[in-house]
C-alpha positions as CSV (number, residue, x, y, z in Angstrom):
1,X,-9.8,-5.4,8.7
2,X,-11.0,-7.5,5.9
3,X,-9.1,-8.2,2.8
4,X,-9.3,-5.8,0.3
5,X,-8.4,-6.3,-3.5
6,X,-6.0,-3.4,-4.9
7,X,-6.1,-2.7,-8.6
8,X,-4.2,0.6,-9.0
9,X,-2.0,2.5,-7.3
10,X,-4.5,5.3,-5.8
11,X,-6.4,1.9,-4.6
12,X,-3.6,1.2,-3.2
13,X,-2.7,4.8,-1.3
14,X,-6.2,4.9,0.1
15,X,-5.4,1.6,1.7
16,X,-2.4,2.4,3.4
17,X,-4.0,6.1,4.4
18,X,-6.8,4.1,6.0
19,X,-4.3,1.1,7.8
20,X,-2.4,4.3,9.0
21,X,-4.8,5.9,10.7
22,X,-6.4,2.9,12.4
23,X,-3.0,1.8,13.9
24,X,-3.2,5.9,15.3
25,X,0.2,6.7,13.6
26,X,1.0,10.3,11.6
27,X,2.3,10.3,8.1
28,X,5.4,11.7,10.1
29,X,5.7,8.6,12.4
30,X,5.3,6.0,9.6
31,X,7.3,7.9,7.2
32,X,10.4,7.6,9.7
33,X,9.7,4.3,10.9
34,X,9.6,3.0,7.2
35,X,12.8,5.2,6.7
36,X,10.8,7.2,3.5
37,X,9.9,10.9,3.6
38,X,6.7,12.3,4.9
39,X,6.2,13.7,1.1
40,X,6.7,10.1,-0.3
41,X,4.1,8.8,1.8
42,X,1.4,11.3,1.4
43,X,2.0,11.2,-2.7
44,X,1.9,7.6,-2.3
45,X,-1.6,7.8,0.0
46,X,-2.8,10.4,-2.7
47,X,-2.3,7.7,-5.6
48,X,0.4,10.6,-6.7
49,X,3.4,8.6,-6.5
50,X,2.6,5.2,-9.0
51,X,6.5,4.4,-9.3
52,X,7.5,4.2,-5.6
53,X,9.9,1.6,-5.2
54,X,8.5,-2.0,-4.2
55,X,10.6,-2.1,-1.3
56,X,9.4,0.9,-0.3
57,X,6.0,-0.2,-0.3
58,X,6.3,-3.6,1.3
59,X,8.2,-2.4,4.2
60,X,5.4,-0.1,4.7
61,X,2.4,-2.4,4.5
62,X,4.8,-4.5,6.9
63,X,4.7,-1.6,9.5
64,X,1.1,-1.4,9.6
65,X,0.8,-5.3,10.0
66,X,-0.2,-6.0,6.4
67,X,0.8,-9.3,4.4
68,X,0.7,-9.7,0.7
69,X,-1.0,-12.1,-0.7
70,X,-0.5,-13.1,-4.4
71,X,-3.7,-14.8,-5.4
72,X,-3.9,-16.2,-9.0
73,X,-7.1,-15.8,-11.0
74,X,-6.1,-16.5,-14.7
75,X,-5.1,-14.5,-17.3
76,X,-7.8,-12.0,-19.7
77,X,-8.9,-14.5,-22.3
78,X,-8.0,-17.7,-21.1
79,X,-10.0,-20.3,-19.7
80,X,-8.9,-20.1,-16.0
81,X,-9.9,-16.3,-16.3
């Protein structure tokens, strides 16, 4: 899959519901495998949940094989923006 820029946190959700079902895994199976409930993943794939825990996050995009990448572009107002 290509790289995709997030900028919110239902951006984000649809991402994961997308990885998810490419890599042929329920909400159920990745839900135990990242040790979160089934409910926590589908609010978080719904752009429901905007506070989930980092940690919570990054071990799932781990799980379905997806690296982080912080990628500066400058701030808003700036020159390097």
């Amino acid at each position: 899959m290509a790289t995709v820029r997030v900028r919110s946190p239902a951006e984000l959700g649809r991402e994961i519901r997308e990885r998810r079902k490419a890599a042929g895994l329920t909400a159920d199976q990745l839900a135990s495998l990242a040790g979160v409930s089934r409910r926590l993943l589908l609010e978080l794939e719904q752009g429901k949940r905007p506070n989930v825990g980092l940690a919570h996050v990054l071990r799932i995009l781990e799980l379905l094989g997806v690296d982080v990448v912080l990628s500066p572009r400058g701030l808003p107002g700036t020159a390097g923006a």
